[in-house]
One Martini backbone bead per residue (centre of mass of N, CA, C, O) as a GRO file, in nm:
protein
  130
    1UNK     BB    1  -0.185  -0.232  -0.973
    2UNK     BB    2  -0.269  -0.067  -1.254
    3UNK     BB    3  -0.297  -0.131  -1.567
    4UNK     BB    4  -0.243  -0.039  -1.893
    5UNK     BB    5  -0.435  -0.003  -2.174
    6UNK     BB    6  -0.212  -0.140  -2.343
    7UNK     BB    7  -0.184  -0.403  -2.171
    8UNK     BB    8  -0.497  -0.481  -2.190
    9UNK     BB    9  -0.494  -0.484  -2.473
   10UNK     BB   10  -0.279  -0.702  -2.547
   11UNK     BB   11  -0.390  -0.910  -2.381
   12UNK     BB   12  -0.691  -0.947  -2.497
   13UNK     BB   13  -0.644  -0.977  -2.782
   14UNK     BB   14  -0.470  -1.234  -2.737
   15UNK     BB   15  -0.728  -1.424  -2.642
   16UNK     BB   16  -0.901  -1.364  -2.872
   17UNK     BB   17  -0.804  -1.484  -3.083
   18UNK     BB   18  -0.793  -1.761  -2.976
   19UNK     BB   19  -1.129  -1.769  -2.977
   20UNK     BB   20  -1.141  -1.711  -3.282
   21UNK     BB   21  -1.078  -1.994  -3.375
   22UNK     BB   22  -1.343  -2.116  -3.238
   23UNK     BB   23  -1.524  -1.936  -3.477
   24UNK     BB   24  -1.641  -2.136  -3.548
   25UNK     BB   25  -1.854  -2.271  -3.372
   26UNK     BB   26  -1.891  -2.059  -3.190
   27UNK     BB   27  -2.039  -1.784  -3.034
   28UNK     BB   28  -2.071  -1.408  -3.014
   29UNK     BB   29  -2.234  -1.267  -2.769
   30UNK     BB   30  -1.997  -1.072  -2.720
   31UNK     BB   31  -1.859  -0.731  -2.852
   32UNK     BB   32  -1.731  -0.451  -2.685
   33UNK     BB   33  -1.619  -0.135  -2.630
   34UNK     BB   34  -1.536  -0.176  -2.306
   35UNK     BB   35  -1.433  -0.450  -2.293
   36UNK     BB   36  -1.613  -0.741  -2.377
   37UNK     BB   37  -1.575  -1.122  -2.411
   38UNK     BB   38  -1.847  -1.350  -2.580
   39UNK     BB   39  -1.887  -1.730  -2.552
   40UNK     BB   40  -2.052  -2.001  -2.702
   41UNK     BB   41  -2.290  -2.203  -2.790
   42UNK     BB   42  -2.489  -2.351  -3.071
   43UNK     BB   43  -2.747  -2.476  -2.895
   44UNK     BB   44  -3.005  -2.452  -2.759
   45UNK     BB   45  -3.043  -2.446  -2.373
   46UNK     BB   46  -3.121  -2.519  -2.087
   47UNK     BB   47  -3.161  -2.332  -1.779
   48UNK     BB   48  -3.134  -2.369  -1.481
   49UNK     BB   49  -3.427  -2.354  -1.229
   50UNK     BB   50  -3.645  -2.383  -1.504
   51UNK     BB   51  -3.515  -2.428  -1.829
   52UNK     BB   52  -3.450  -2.173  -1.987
   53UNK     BB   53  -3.384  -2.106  -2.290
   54UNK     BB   54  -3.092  -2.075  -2.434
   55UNK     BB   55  -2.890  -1.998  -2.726
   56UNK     BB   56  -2.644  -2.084  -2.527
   57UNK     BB   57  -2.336  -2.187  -2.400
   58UNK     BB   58  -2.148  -2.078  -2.185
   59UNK     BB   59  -1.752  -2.077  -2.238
   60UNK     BB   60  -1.634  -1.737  -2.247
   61UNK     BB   61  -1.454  -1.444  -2.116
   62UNK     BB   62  -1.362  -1.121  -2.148
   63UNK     BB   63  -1.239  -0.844  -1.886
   64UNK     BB   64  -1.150  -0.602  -1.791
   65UNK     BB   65  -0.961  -0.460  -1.568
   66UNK     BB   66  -0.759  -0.267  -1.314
   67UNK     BB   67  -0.557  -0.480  -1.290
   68UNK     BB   68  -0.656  -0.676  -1.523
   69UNK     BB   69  -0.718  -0.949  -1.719
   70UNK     BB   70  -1.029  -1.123  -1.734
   71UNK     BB   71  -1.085  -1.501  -1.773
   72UNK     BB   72  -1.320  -1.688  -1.867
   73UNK     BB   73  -1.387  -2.023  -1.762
   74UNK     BB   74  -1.615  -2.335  -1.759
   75UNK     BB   75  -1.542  -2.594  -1.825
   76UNK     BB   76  -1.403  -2.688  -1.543
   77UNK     BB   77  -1.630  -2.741  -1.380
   78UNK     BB   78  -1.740  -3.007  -1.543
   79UNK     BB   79  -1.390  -3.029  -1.586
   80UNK     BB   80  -1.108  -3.018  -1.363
   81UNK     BB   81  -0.874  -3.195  -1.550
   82UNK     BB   82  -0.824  -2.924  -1.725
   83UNK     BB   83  -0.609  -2.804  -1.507
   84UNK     BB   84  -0.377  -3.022  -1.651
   85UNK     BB   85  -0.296  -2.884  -1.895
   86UNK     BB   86  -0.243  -2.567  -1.774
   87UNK     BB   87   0.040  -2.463  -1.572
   88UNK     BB   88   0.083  -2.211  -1.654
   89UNK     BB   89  -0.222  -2.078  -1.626
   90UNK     BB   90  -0.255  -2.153  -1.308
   91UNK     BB   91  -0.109  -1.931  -1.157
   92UNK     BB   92  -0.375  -1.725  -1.250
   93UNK     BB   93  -0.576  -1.846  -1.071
   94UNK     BB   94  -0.879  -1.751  -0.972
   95UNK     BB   95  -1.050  -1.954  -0.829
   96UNK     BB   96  -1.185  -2.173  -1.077
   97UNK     BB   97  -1.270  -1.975  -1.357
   98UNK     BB   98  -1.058  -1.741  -1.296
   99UNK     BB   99  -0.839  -1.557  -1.475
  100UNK     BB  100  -0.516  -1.350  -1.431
  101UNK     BB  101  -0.355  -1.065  -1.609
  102UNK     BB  102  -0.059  -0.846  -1.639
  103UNK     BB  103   0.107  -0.964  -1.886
  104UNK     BB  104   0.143  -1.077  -2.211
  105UNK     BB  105   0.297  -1.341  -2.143
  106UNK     BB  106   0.114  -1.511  -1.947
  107UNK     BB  107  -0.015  -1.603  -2.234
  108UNK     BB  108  -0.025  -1.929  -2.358
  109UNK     BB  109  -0.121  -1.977  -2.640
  110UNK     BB  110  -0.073  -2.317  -2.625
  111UNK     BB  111  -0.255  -2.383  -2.349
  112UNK     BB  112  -0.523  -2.232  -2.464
  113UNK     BB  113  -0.571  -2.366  -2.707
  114UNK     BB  114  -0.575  -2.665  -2.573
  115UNK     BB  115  -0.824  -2.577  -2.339
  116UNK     BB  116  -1.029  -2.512  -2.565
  117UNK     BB  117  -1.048  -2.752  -2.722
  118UNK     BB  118  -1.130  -2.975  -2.482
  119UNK     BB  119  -1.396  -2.761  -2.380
  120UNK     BB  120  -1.549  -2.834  -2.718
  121UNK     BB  121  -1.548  -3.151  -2.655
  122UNK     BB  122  -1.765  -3.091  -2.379
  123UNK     BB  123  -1.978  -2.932  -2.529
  124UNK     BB  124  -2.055  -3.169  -2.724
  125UNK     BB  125  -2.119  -3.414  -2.534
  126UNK     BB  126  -2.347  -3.208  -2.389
  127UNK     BB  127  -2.506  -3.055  -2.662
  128UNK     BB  128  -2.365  -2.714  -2.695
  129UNK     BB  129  -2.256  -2.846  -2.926
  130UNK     BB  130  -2.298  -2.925  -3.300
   0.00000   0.00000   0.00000
């Protein structure tokens, strides 16, 4: 069931503010009025199977959709460790590193903030971020 863009908008919001709390290091990769945010690390890495150089790599975005807001988090992939951090925010993920919010109470914003600390402190380790 599609949720009101009311509610995609105060869900949106509360977790942009969260990833704005670390801008910098991060950097703001994608902030368009369609509703999509997205961060990266600050220092040009090598990526892909041919190694061509990307400005950052990503560690996450949020994307409105039709039925939730969704939270894409990478640092997972490299860390699944971190999955134990937030037992809360995991009842909403769907499949590896999208979450799914369908309302404003579902993002534990002390849980999130704490997964976000954790994966920029794995992206320092790997000299995603400098």
């Amino acid at each position: 069931m599609a949720i009101s863009i009311e509610i995609r908008t105060l869900i949106f919001n509360k977790i942009k503010m969260c990833l704005g709390n670390f801008v910098p290091p991060l950097v703001v990769a994608t902030n368009s009025v369609d509703g999509s945010y997205e961060v990266i690390g600050n220092h040009p890495v090598p990526y892909g199977y041919d190694k061509k150089m990307v400005p950052g790599m990503f560690i996450a975005s949020i994307v409105h959709r039709k039925e939730s807001v969704a939270f894409h988090y990478f640092p997972i992939y490299m860390n699944p460790g971190l999955l134990e951090i937030a037992p809360t925010l995991n009842k909403f993920l769907k499949g590896k590193t999208c979450y799914h919010f369908k309302e404003e109470a579902q993002v534990n914003e002390t849980e999130l903030n704490f997964l976000l600390e954790e994966g920029i402190k794995a992206w320092k380790k790997f000299e995603y971020i400098i």
